[in-house]
N, C-alpha and C positions, 0 to 999 in steps of 0.2 A: 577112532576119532570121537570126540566128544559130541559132537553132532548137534543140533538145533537147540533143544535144551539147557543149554547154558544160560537164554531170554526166558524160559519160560518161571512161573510161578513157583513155589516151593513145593506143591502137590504134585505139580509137572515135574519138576528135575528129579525130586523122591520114584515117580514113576519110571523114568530113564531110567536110575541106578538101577533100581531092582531086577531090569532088566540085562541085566549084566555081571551077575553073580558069579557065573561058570569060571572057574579055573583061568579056562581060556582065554577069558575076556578081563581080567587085570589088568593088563595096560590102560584099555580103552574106559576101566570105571575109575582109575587111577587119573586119566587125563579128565573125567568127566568131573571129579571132588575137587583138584587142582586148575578148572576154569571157571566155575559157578561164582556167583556171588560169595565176599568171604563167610558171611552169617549160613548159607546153604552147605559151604564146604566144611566147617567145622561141625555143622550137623552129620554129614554124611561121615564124616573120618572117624568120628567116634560110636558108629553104626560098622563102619568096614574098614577101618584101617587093619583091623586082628588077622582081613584073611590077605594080606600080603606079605612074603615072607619075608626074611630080614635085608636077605639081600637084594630085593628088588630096589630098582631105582629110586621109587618114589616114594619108600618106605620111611626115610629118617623126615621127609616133609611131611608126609600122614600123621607121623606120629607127635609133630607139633603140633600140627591141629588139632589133632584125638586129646592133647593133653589141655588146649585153650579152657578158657573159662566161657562154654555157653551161652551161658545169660547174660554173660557183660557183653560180650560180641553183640547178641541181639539188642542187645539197650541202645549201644552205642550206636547200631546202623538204625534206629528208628529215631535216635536222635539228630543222626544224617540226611532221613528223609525230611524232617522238622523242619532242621534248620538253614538246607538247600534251597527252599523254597520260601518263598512269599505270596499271602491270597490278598487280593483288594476286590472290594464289594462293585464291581463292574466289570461288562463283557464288552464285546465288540461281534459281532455278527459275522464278519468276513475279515480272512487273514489278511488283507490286503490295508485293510487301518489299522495293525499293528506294523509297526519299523522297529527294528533295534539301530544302533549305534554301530560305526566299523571300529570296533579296536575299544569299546568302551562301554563300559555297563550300565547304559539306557536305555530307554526306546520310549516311544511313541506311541500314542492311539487316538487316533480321529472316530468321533461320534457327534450325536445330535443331540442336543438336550429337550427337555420338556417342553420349552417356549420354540422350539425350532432353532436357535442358535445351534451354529459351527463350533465344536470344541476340539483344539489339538491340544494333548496335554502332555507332557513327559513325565516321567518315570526316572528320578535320579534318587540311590542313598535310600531308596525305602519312600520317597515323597512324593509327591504330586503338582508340578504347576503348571500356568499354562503358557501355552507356545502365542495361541490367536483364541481370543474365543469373540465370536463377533457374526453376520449375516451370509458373508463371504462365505458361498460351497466350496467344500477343497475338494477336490476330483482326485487326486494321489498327494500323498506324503511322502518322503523319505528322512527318516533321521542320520547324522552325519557323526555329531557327539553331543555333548551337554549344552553346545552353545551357537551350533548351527544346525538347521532345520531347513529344511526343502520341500516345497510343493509348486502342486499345482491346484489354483482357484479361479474363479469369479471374480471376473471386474467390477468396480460400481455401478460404471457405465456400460457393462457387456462386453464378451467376450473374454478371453480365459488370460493369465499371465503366470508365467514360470518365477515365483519369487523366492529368495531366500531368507529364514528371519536366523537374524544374527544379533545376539547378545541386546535383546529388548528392539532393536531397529528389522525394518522389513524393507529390503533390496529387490526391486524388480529386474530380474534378469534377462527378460525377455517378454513379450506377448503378441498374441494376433490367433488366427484359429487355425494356424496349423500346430498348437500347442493342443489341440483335439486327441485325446487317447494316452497322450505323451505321459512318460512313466523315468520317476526319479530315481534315483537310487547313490547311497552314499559311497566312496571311495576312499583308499589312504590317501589320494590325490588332490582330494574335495568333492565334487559329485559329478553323474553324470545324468541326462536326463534324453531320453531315447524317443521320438517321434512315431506317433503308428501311421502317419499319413504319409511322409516321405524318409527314404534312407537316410536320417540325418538325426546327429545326437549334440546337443548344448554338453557341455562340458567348461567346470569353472573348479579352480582352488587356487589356495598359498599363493602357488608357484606357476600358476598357471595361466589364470587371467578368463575372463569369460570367451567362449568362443565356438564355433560350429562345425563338427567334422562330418563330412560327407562319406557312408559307409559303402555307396552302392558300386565302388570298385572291386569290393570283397565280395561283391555278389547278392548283398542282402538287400531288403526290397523294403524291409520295415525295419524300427527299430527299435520298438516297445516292448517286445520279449526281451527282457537282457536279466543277468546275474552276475553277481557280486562274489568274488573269489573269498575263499577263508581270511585271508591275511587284507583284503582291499586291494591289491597290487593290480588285477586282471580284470576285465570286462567280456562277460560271452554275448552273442547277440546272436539268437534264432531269426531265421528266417523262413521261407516257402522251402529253400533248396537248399540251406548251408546253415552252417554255425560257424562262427567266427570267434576269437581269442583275443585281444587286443592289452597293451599295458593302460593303467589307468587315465594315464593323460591320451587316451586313444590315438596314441604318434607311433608306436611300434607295433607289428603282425606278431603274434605268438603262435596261432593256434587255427589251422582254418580246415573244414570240410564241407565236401557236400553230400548231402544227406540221402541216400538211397530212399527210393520212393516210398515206402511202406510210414517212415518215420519223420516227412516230412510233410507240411510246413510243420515249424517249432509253435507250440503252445506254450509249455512253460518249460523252463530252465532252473536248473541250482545244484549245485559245486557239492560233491560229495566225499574232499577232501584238494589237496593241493594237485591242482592240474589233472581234474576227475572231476567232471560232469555230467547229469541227467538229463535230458529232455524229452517230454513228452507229447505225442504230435498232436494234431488236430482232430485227427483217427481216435486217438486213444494210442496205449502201446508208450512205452519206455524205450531209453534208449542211451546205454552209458558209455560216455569216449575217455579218453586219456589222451593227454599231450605226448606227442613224440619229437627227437629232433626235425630240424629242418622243418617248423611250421606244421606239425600235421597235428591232426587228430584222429586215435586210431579207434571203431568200435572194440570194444570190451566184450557187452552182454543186453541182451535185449529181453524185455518183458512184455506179458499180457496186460495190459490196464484198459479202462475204461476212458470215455473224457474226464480229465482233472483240469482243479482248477486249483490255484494257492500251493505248490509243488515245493517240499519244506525235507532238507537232511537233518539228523536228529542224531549223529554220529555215535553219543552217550547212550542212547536208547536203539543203535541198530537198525533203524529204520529209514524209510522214506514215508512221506506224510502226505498227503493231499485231500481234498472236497473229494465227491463224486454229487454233480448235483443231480442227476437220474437218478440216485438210489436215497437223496437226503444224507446222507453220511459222509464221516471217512472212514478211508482205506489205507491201509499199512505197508510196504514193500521194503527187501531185502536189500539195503543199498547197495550190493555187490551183486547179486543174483539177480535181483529186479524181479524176483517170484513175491508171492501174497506171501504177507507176513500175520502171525498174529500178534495184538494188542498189545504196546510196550506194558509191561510191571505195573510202573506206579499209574497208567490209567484204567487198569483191568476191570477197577471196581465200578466203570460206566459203561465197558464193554455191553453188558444186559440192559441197559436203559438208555431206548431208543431214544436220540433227541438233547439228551441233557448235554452233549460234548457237541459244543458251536465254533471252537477256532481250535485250531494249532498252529502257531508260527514259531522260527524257527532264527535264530542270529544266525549267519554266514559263519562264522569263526567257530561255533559249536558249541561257545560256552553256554548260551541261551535257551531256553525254549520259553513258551507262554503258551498255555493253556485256557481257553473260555467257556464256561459252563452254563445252563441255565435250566436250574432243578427248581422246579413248582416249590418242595417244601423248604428250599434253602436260598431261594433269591440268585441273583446274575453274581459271578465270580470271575475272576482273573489272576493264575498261580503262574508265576513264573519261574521255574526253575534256574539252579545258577548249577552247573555241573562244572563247575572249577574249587566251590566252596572247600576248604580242606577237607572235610571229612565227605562230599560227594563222591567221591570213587569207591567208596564201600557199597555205594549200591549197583555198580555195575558190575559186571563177571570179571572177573578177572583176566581171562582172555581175552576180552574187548581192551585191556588198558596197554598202553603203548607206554613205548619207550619216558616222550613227554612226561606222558602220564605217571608213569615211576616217578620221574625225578618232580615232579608236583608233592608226593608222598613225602618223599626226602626233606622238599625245602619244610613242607607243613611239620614235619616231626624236628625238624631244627627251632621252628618255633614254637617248640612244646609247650613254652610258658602262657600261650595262647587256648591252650586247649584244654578239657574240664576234665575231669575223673574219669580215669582208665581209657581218655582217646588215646592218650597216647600209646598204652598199649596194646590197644587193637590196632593203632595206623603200623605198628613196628610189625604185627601178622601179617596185615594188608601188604608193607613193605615187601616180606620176606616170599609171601604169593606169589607178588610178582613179579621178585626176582627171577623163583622159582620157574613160574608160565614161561618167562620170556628166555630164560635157558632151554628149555625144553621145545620152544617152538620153533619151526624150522622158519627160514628165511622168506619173507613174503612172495619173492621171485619162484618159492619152491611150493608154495603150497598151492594146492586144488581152490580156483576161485570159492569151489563151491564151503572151504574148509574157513574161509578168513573172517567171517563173522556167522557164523553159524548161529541156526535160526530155530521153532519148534514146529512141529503140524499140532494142531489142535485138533478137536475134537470131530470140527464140520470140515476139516478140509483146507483151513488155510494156518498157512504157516505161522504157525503159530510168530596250590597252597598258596592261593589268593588272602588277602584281607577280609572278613567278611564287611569292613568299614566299604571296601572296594566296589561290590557290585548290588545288584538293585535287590539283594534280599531282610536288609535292614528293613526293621520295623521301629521307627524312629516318633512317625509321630502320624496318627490315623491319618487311611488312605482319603482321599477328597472322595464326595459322592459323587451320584455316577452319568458318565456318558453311558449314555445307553447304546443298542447295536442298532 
């Protein structure tokens, strides 16, 4: 098996290989060259493809690699890493005031300015504007797309109101203080808005109409822990004793369990693929289900954690993500395994510098992540990653890329006319990789949980064809200065 290393850095995988020189172990260095990153794989094929012989299996693909051009591959994936991402000169303090969009390349971040004003502002195209910027405290946000927006604030007169601001106007949806706690979140539906004080969720879209469904038949006792499925279609809702499944207009049961004691009540929640969920108790401790027929939800696999808070899948990167706020930091987990992970790649180089890394939030669909920094000599940051960008999949293993994922390659190299010097023929390797991988891989039903996103151990112990017009990595026109965290 290729084993953990496949996430790790280039000094790490280089260390794998070498340990796997012997005769014997051809296979398993053969499966190790053909899951790495392509830029790592074409290093090592041209180090060891000589010692397999002609007729081994994985010989006529080594030997494509052995014969790539080195340096273009490398250009091209640091061009990847470039131009996946966008930096704007402002942070946010706590993942919970950044939102992404369901199904759309926004998001949101709520902060405070110098004068005290309240600022929401979006993130569409590379730009900045604003949602509300005014005296009104927003207590949660949720972004929905480019032109609906959801929270919860401050009345003029007191007390808190559920509003929606929609295409320049703001919609009161509701108010009074049992809107106390109460926690938004966008849907393909429209949104849903979940109560911490009694079993009861607002719920408004399209097709929907605004309205209040009473959850406490399914058992659940609160309703402000919830998560948002990849696609928007599902709603989870943690409780003391249960998790529950519901379709977005919360009218149909998908999905229900009750939580064996160790792992309940639910703290936070989040979808670590379609109908696969994390929650993390009160306790501390992980805990990953799967949908089954007939309403169930089946444990998977459970982990050691601490209390977290801001609980983020990062599918591109292998990970799970969250605060630890006893320790001041975050922590990394294996979103299959739920064991300690080490540090994704591209944020390694803040792994040693306690402090500087302040947020990680994460889109529901996977395409997102957002990053918040705050380095003494470099000022407050906010890099957002877009891992749909065409050329994005070069910097993941190629054993992490799915089927999807292939055919994203495919459509990007159809519009080759889009793409600059030699991508295109680094995406046709990338192509061919992962043809390659995914021939070679056995059937997810077949393989060892512990085998399907394989992770590294480090040092101390812990484990280690989109538009770019399309998503928020355009740098179109400077980013707006800054809400501060």
């Amino acid at each position: 098996m290729a084993g953990r290393a496949i996430w790790d850095d280039a000094a790490g995988i280089d260390r794998q290989a070498a340990r796997h020189l012997r005769p014997r172990h051809r296979n398993v260095l053969g499966e190790l060259i053909a899951s790495v990153p392509l830029a790592d794989g074409v290093r090592l094929a041209k180090r060891y493809a000589d010692l397999f012989p002609a007729d081994h299996d994985d010989a006529p693909f080594l030997a494509r690699l052995a014969a790539a051009d080195e340096e273009l591959v490398a250009r091209v994936t640091a061009t990847a890493a470039d131009a996946s991402r966008s930096v704007h000169p402002l942070v946010t303090g706590a993942a919970e005031w950044l939102s992404f969009g369901v199904d759309a390349p926004v998001l949101t971040l709520t902060g405070y300015e110098a004068d005290g004003l309240t600022r929401v502002a979006l993130l569409s195209d590379g730009s900045w504007r604003d949602i509300y910027l005014g005296e009104l405290h927003h207590h949660a946000v949720a972004c929905v797309d480019e032109e609906n927006v959801v929270a919860v604030r401050d009345e003029p007169g007191g007390g808190r109101a559920l509003v929606h601001y929609r295409r320049g106007a703001t919609l009161h949806v509701s108010h009074g203080r049992a809107l106390t706690g109460m926690r938004p979140a966008g849907t393909a539906a429209g949104f849903v808005a979940g109560a911490a004080l009694q079993p009861v969720a607002a719920v408004a879209g399209p097709q929907l109409g605004p309205g209040v469904v009473d959850l406490s038949p399914f058992g659940i006792d609160t309703a402000h822990r919830l998560a948002v499925s990849p696609d928007g279609g599902a709603v989870a809702f943690g409780g003391s004793t249960d998790i529950v499944l519901l379709d977005a207009g919360l009218e149909r049961l998908i999905g229900r369990t009750v939580l064996p004691v160790p792992h309940g009540p639910v703290r936070e929640l989040t979808f670590t693929g379609a109908g696969e969920l994390v929650a993390c108790g009160m306790d501390g401790g992980l805990s990953r289900w799967r949908t089954e027929p007939h309403e169930a939800l089946v444990l998977e696999a459970v982990g050691k954690a601490p209390l977290l808070t801001g609980l983020f899948a990062v599918p591109a990167w292998g990970v799970l993500v969250a605060h630890v706020g006893s320790e001041g930091r975050h922590r990394f987990f294996d979103q299959v395994t739920l064991g300690p992970a080490g540090w994704p790649r591209p944020l390694m180089e803040l792994r040693d510098r306690p402090g500087v890394l302040r947020t990680v939030a994460a889109s529901a669909n996977g395409r997102f992540a957002a990053v918040g920094t705050l380095d003494a000599g470099k000022g407050s940051a906010l890099t957002v990653h877009d891992f749909h960008h065409p050329l994005a999949r070069l910097l993941r293993p190629v054993a992490s890329l799915t089927e999807e994922d292939h055919a994203a390659v495919g459509r990007a190299l159809g519009g080759s006319g889009q793409l600059g010097p030699g991508e295109g023929t680094v995406l046709e390797l990338l192509d061919a990789a992962a043809a390659h991988r995914l021939r070679a891989a056995p059937p997810e039903a077949d393989r060892d949980p512990d085998d399907r996103v394989p992770r590294h151990q480090d040092g101390d112990g812990e484990p280690g064809a989109e538009p770019v017009s399309g998503g928020l990595v355009r740098r179109t026109d400077p980013p707006r200065p800054g809400t501060g965290g």
